[in-house]
N, C-alpha and C positions, 0 to 999 in steps of 0.2 A: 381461540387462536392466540398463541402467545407472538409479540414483535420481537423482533430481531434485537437483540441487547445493542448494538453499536452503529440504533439507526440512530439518530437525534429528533426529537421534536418540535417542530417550529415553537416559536414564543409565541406568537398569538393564540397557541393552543393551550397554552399553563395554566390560562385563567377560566376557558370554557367550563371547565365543570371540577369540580373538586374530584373525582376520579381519576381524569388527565393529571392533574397538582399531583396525586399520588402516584401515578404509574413515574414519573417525571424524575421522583425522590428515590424511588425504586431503583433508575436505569432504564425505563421502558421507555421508548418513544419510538415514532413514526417520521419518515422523510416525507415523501411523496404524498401527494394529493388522494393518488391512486389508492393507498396502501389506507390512507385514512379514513377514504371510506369502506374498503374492507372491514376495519376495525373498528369503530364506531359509526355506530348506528345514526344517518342522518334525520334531521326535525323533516316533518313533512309539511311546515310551514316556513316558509323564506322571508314573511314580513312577517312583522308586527301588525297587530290587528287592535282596537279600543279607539272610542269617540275622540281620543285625542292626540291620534296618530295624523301627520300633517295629511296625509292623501286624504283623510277622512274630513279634516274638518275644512280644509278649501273647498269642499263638494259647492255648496250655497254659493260661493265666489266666485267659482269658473262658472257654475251656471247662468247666474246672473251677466256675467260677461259672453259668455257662449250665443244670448238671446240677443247681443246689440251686435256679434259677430266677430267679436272676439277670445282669442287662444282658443281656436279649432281642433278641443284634442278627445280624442275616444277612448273611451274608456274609464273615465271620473268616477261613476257610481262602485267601482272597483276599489276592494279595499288590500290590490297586489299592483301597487307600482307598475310591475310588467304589463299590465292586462292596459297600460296607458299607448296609446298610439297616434301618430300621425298622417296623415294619408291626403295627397294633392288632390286625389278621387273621391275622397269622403265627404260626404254632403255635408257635415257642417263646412267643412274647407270653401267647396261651392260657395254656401251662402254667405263667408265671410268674405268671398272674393267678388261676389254680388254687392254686400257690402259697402266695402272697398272703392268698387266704379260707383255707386251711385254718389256717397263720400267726393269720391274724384271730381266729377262733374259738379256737382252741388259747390263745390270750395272753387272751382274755377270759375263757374258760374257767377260765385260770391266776388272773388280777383278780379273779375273783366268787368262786373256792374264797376265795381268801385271805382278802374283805372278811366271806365268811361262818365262818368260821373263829376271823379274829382282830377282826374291825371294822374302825374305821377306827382305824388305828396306824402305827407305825413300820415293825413289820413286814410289815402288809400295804399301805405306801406302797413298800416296796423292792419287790415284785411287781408294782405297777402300775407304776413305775418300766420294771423289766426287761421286762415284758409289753407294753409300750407302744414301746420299743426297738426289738423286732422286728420292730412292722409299721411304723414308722416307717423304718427301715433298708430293707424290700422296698422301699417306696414312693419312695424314695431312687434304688433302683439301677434301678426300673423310668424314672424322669426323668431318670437319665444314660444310658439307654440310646437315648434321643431327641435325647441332641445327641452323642451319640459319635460316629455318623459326620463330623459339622461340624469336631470334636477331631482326630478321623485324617488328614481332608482337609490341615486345618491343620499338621497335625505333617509329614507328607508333603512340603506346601511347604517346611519348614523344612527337612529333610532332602535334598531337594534343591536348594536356596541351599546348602547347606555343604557339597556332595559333593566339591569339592576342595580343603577343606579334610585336616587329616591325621585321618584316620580312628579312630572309638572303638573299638577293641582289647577283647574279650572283652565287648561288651554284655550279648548274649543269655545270657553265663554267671554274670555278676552276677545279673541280674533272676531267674535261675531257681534261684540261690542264695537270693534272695530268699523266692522262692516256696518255696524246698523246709524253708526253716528255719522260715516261718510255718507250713506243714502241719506239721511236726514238733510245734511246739510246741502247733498247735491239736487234734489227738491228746492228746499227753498232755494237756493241760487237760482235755478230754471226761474222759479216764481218772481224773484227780484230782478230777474233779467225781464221780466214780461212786463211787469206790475210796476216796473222802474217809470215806467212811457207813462204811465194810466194819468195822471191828474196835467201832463203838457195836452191831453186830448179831451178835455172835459169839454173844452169850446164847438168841439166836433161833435160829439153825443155825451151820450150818461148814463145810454145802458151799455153792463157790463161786458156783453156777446160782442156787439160792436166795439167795445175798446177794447177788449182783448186780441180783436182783429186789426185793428187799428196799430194795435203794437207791435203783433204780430207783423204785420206788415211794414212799420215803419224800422225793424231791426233787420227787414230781409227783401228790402227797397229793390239794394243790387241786384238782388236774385232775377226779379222782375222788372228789372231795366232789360236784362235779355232776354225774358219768356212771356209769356202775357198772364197777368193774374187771373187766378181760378180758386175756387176752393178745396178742391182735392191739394192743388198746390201749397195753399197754406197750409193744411194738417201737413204737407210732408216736409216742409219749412219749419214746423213745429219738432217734430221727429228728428229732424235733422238737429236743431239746438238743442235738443235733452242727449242728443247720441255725443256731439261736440262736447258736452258739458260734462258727459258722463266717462269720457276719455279722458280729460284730465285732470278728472278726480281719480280716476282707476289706476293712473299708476301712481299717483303718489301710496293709494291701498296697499299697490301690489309692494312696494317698498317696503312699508311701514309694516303688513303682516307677516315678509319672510326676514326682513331684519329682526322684529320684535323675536318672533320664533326661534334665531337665531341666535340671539343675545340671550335667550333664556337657558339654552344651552351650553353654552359655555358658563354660566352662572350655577347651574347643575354640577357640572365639573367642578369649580371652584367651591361650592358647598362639600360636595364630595372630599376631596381634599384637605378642608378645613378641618375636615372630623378626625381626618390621621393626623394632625397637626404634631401633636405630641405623643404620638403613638409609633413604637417600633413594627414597622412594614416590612414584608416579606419583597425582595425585587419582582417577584412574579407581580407584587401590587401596583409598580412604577412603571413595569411594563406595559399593562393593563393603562394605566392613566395615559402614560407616554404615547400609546398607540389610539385611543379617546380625542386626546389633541390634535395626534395627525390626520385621523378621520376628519373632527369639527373642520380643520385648518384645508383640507380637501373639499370641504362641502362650503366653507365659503369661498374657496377661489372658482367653483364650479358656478355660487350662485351670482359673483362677481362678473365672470361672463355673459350669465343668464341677461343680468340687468345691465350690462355694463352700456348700450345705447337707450335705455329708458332714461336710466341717472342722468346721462349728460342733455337729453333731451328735455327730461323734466324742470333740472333746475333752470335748463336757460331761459327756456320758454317762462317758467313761472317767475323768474326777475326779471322778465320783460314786464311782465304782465302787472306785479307790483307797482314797478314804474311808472306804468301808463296809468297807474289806477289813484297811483300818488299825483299825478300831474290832472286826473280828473277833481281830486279832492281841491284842489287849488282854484278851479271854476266854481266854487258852490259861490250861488249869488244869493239865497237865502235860508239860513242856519237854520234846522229844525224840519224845510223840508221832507217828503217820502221818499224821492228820488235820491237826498243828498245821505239819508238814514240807509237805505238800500247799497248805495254806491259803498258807503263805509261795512257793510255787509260782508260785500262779494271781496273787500281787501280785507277784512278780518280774516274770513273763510281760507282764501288766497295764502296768507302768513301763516295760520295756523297748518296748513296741508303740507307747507313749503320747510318749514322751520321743524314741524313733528316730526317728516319723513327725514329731515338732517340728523333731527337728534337721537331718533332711532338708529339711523345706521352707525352714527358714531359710536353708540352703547356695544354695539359688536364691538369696535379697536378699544376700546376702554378695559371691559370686562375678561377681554381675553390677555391685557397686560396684570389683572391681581391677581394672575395667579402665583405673577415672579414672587412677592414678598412672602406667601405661602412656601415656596421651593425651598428660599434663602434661609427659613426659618426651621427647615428638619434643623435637628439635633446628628450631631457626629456620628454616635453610634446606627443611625437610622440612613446614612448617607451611602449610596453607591453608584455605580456605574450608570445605572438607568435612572437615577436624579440627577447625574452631570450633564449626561446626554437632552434630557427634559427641561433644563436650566439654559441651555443653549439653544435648543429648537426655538423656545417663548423670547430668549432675549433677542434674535436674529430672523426672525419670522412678522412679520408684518400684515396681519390680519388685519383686512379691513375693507370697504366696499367703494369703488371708485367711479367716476364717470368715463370709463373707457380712457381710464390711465390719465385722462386730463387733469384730475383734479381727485383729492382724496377726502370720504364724509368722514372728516373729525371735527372736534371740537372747536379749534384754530381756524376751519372754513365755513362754519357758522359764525364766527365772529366777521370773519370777514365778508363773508356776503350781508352781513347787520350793518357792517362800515359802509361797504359801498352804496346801502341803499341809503343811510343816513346821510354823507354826503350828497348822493341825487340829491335829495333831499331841501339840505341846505343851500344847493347852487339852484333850484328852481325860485325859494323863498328869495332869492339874490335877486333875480333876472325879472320876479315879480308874477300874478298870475296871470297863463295861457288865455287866450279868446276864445271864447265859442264850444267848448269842447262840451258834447251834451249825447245821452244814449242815443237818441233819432237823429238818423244822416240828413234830414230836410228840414226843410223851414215847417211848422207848423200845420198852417193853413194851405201850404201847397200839397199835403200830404191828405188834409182832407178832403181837399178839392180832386184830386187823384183818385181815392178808394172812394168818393161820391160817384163816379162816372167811373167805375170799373161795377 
């Protein structure tokens, strides 16, 4: 079937296949959607398929998330974006909404021991503080799990606009490098949250069953100011701080795997690019780039929404947490210490999660401005219409990942959140060190004397 001489061809079409290039040069083209699949033959594949396709290699991540009950989405093992779904009826949803209340309860639980306890204080604001975290954090992954599939769809498309571009080399072994260093680390933090108590309990026993419970007991005191203790209660007291602990590490992950993935992207483009540097291009090739950028430039404002309440959630919470961890470093009464080795641990861990996920997302607004000095640098004869228009999209476009507009992850707000903690800092060293501040809410011996008669 030959086209209509005096239809036009859209420009996204120029590039698909070197046939289109020629029907193009000819006079042939297509208007209509309709007309174009008349006339060429559509793929009977809509996504990209290989181990290093992002549906593919998040599988392990949402899994692993899906079992503590979070991002309740169907359809993962699926290597077609579409086949990803939502559903308020769907039993993982259920079980993350089970969840969710037991979370609820447990952190309120945790809130009321404290206010009854200590009142209303310091120490019992850092409890509602951290008790408030949690169910704020489900609630979180439960609302990205409602536009994930729209996120996949999106990335999907993007991934297939760049298929013939030069390929990203060891993805899926990054990302789950990623993942395996965050479980590492979120392990022993659990450990050194436990194992922190063990030698303030030596005086109370010295076997390990018993101080493990002892600890366990003495971080989840309040719990048991309103229930009575048991042992089923501890395991789920236990359960409950690896599930706490494992939320917020998970979204600093989830930042740091779809920024990384992101950044590498737009770095693919600018490779691309580099290679026509000095090379006379056809417009169909600027169109092609030109529409590459709009897509990426679409897929991060999509995935800026996605996250846009984790960002601001995460960093605030995690410069609290800094804080309070700096202002614990200031009570070490004896240097060398397990406890005081540990504490410095959980703030290393803390900085490095907090400052990674910064600097990953700013590598997105960075890498998507080199591509101006590449534009600026065609050559005159190689200049036209679709490198002006490409030259102005990158200079007036503001790619970049935000806290729900509060605040934007670049370079300039990692220095500053560096400043303001180094001030804390310096005005706590002024004011001198805090009293008392120690991982066990009680005094010692009142703690054994408690779990002796429990």
């Amino acid at each position: 079937m030959t086209p209509h001489p005096d239809v036009q061809l859209p420009i996204r079409d120029l590039w698909v296949s070197p046939y289109n290039d020629i029907r193009h040069r000819r006079g042939y083209s297509l208007l209509h959607e309709g007309n174009l699949r008349e006339n060429v033959q559509p793929t009977k594949t809509k996504y990209i398929s290989g181990k290093d396709t992002m549906q593919v290699v998040l599988r392990p991540y949402i899994f692993v998330g899906q079992c503590f009950g979070l991002i309740p989405v169907r359809g993962i093992f699926s290597e077609d974006p579409k086949d990803l779904m939502f559903s308020w009826k769907a039993k993982r949803t259920i079980y993350s909404l089970i969840i969710l209340a037991i979370t609820t309860i447990m952190s309120l639980m945790h809130i009321s021991g404290s206010l009854k306890y200590h009142g209303l204080g310091f120490k019992s604001l850092d409890y509602i503080v951290r008790g408030s975290m949690s169910i704020v954090y489900m609630i979180i992954f439960l609302g990205q799990a409602r536009s994930w599939p729209k996120l996949m769809i999106e990335w999907s498309k993007t991934e297939r606009q760049m298929k013939h571009f030069h390929p990203i080399l060891g993805l899926s072994k990054k990302i789950y490098f990623f993942i395996f260093m965050f479980g590492l680390g979120t392990v022993l933090l659990v450990m050194a949250r436990i194992i922190g108590n063990f030698p303030s309990f030596h005086q109370c026993s010295e076997d390990l069953s018993e101080l493990f419970l002892l600890s366990v007991y003495a971080m989840q005191y309040y719990i048991f100011l309103v229930t009575d203790f048991s042992l089923y209660k501890t395991v789920i007291s236990v359960v409950f701080l690896i599930h706490r602990c494992l939320m917020h590490v998970y979204d600093e992950l989830t930042i740091i795997v779809f920024t990384y993935s992101l950044y590498l992207r737009f770095r693919q483009l600018q490779e691309h690019l580099f290679k026509a540097k000095d090379k006379r291009m056809p417009i169909t090739y600027w169109t092609e780039m030109r529409e590459t950028y709009n897509q990426l430039s679409r897929l991060t404002r999509r995935l800026d929404d996605h996250l846009a309440w984790m960002t601001l959630v995460c960093f605030a919470s995690n410069l609290y947490i800094i804080c309070d961890l700096l202002l614990r470093t200031l009570s070490f009464k004896k240097s060398g210490s397990l406890t005081n080795w540990l504490t410095l641990y959980i703030l290393l861990f803390t900085l490095v999660r907090t400052f990674g996920a910064a600097l990953m997302a700013s590598a997105v607004h960075n890498e998507s401005k080199k591509l101006l000095p590449l534009l600026f640098s065609i050559t005159s004869d190689s200049y036209n219409r679709e490198v002006g228009r490409f030259q102005m999209q990158v200079i007036h476009s503001e790619i970049m990942i935000t806290g729900y507009n509060f605040f934007s992850l670049t370079r300039s707000f990692i220095l500053t959140v560096a400043g303001t903690i180094a001030t804390y800092e310096v005005v706590l060293l002024q004011f001198g060190p805090p009293n008392e501040i120690n991982f066990a809410p009680l005094n010692i011996s009142e703690i054994c004397v408690l779990i002796s008669q429990k």
